[in-house]
Short mmCIF file of the C-alpha atoms (twelve columns), coordinates in Angstrom:
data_MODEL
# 
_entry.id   MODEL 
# 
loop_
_atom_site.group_PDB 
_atom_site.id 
_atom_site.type_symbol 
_atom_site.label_atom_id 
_atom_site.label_alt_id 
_atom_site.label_comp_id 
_atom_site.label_asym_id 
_atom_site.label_seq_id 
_atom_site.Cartn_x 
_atom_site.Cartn_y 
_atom_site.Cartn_z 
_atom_site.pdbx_PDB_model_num 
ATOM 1   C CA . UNK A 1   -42.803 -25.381 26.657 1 
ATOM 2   C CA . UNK A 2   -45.407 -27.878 26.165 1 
ATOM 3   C CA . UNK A 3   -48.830 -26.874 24.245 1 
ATOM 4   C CA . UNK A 4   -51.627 -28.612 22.754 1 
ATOM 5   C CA . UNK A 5   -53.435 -28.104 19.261 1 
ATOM 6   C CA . UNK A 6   -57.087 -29.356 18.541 1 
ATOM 7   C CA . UNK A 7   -57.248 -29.065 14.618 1 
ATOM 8   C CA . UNK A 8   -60.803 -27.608 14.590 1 
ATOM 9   C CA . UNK A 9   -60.126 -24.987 17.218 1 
ATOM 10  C CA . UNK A 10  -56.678 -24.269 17.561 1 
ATOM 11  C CA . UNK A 11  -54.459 -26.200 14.738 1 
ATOM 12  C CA . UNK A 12  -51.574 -24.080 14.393 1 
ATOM 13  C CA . UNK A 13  -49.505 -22.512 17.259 1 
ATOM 14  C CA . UNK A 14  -46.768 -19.583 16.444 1 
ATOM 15  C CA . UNK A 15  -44.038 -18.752 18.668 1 
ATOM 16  C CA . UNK A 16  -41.710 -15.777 18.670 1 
ATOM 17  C CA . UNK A 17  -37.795 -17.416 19.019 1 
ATOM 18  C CA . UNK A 18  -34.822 -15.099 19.315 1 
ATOM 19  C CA . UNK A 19  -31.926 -15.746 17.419 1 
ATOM 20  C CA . UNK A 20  -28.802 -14.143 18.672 1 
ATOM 21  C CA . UNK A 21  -26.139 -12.905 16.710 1 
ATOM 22  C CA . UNK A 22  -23.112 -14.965 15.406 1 
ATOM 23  C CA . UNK A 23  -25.422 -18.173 17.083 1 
ATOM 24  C CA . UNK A 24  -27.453 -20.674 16.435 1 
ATOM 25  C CA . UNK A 25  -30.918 -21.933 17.660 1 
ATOM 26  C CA . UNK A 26  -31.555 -25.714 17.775 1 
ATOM 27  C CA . UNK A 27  -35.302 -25.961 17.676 1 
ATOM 28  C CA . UNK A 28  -36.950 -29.717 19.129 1 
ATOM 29  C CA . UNK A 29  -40.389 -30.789 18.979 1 
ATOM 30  C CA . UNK A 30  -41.595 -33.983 20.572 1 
ATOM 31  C CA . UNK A 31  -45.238 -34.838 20.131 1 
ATOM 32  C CA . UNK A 32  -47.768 -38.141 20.728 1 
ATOM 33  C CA . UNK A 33  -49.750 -37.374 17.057 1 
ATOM 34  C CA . UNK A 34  -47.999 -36.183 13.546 1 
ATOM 35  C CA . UNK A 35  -47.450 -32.391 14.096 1 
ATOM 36  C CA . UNK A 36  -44.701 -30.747 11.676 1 
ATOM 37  C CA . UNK A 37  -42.619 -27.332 12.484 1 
ATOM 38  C CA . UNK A 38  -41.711 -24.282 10.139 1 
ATOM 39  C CA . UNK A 39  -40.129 -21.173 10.510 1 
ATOM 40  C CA . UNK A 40  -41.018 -17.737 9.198  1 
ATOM 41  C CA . UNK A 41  -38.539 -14.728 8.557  1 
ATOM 42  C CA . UNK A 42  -39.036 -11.635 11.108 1 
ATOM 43  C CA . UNK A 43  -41.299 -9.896  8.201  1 
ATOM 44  C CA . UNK A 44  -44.099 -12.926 7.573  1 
ATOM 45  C CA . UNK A 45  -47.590 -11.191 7.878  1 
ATOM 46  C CA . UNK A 46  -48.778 -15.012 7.960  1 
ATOM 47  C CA . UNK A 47  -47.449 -18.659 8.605  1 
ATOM 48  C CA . UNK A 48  -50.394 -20.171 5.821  1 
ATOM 49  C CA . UNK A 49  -49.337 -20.457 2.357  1 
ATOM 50  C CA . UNK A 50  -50.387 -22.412 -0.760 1 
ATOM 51  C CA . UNK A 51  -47.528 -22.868 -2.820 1 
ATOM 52  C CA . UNK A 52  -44.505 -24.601 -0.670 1 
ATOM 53  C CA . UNK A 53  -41.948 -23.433 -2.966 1 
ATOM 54  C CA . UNK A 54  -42.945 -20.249 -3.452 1 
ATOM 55  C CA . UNK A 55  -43.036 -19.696 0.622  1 
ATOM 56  C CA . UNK A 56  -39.370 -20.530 0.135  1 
ATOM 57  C CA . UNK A 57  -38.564 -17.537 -1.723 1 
ATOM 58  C CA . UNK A 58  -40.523 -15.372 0.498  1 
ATOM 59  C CA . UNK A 59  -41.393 -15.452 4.230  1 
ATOM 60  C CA . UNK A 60  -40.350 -19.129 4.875  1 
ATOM 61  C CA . UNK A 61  -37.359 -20.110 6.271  1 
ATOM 62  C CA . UNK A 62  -37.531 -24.339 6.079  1 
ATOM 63  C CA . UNK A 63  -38.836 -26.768 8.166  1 
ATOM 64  C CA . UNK A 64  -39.062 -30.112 9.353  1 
ATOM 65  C CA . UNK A 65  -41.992 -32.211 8.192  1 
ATOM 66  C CA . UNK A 66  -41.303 -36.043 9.279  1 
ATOM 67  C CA . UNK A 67  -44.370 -38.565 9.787  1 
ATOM 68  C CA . UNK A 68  -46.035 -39.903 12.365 1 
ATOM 69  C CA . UNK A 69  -44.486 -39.346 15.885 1 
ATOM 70  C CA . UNK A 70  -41.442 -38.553 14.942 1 
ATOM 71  C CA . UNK A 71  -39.051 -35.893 16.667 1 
ATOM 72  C CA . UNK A 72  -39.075 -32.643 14.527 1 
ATOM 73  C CA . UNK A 73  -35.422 -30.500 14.392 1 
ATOM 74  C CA . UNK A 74  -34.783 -27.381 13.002 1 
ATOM 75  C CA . UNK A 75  -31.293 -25.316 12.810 1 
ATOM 76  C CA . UNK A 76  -31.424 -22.067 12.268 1 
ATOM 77  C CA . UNK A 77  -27.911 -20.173 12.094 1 
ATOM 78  C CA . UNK A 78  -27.771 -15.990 12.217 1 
ATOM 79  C CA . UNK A 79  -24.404 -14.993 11.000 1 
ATOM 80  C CA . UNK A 80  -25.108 -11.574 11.107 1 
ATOM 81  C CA . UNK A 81  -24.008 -9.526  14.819 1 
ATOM 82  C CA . UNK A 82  -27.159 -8.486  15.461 1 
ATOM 83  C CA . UNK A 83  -29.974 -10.771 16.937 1 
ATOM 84  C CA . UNK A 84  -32.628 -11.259 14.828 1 
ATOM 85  C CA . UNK A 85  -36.449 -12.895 15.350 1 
ATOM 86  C CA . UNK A 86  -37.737 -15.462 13.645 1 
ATOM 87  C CA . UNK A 87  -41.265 -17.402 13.911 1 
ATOM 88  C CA . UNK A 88  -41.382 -21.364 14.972 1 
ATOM 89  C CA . UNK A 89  -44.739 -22.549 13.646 1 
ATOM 90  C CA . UNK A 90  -45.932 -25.881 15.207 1 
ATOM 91  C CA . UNK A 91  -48.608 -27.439 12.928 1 
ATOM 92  C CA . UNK A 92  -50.854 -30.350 12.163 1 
ATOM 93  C CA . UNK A 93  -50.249 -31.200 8.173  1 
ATOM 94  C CA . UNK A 94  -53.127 -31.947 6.325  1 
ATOM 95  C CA . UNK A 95  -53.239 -35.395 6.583  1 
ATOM 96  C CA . UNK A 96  -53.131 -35.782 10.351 1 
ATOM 97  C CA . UNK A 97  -55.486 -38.547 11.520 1 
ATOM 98  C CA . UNK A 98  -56.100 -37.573 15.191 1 
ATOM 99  C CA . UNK A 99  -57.816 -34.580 15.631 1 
ATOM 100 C CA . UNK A 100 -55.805 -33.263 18.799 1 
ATOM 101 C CA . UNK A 101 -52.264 -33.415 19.738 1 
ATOM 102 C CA . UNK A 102 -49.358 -32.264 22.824 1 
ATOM 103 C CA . UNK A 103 -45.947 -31.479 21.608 1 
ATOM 104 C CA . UNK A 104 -43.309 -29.902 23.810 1 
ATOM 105 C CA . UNK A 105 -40.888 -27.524 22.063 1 
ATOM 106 C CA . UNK A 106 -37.462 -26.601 22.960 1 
ATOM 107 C CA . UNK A 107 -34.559 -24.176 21.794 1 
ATOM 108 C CA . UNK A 108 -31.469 -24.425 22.524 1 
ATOM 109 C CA . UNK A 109 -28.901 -21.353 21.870 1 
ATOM 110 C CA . UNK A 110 -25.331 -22.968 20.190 1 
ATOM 111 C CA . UNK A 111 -22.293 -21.727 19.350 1 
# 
């Protein structure tokens, strides 16, 4: 899918990804400005935080935070049976200098 954020407006996009069971999800995000992806557990009530590594030990999965234009990857691996939903959260960081960006994101289910 491809998607824009403005980061007045609209600076955070969340996306619902399904995981299925005994796979593994590839996440890729391409983007012309510096936007970063994250993933939240199934039970997040909310994809802001203040504390990084206190997110860790609660709703926040990892994420991939390289500079610039760089291509953002994510793995996430469910080793349960059962399919399970997680959150992709596309996101300008704090220190972004343009104010709007497009990003295409892709999943890819793996073995």
């Amino acid at each position: 899918m491809t998607a824009t954020l403005d980061f007045t407006e609209d600076p955070v996009d969340v996306y619902r990804v399904w995981v299925p069971g005994r796979r593994s999800v590839a996440l890729r995000l391409t983007t012309n400005a510096d936007v970063d992806l994250e993933l939240f557990q199934p039970s997040a009530k909310t994809v802001y935080y203040t504390n990084h590594r206190k997110a860790l030990r609660g709703p926040l999965i990892g994420g991939s935070y390289r500079s610039g234009r760089s291509t953002e990857t994510f793995v996430i691996s469910n080793d349960s049976r059962n399919g399970v939903y997680v959150f992709a959260c596309a996101f300008k960081p704090r220190n972004a200098t343009l104010l709007d960006a497009t990003y295409r994101l892709s999943a890819t289910v793996r073995r």
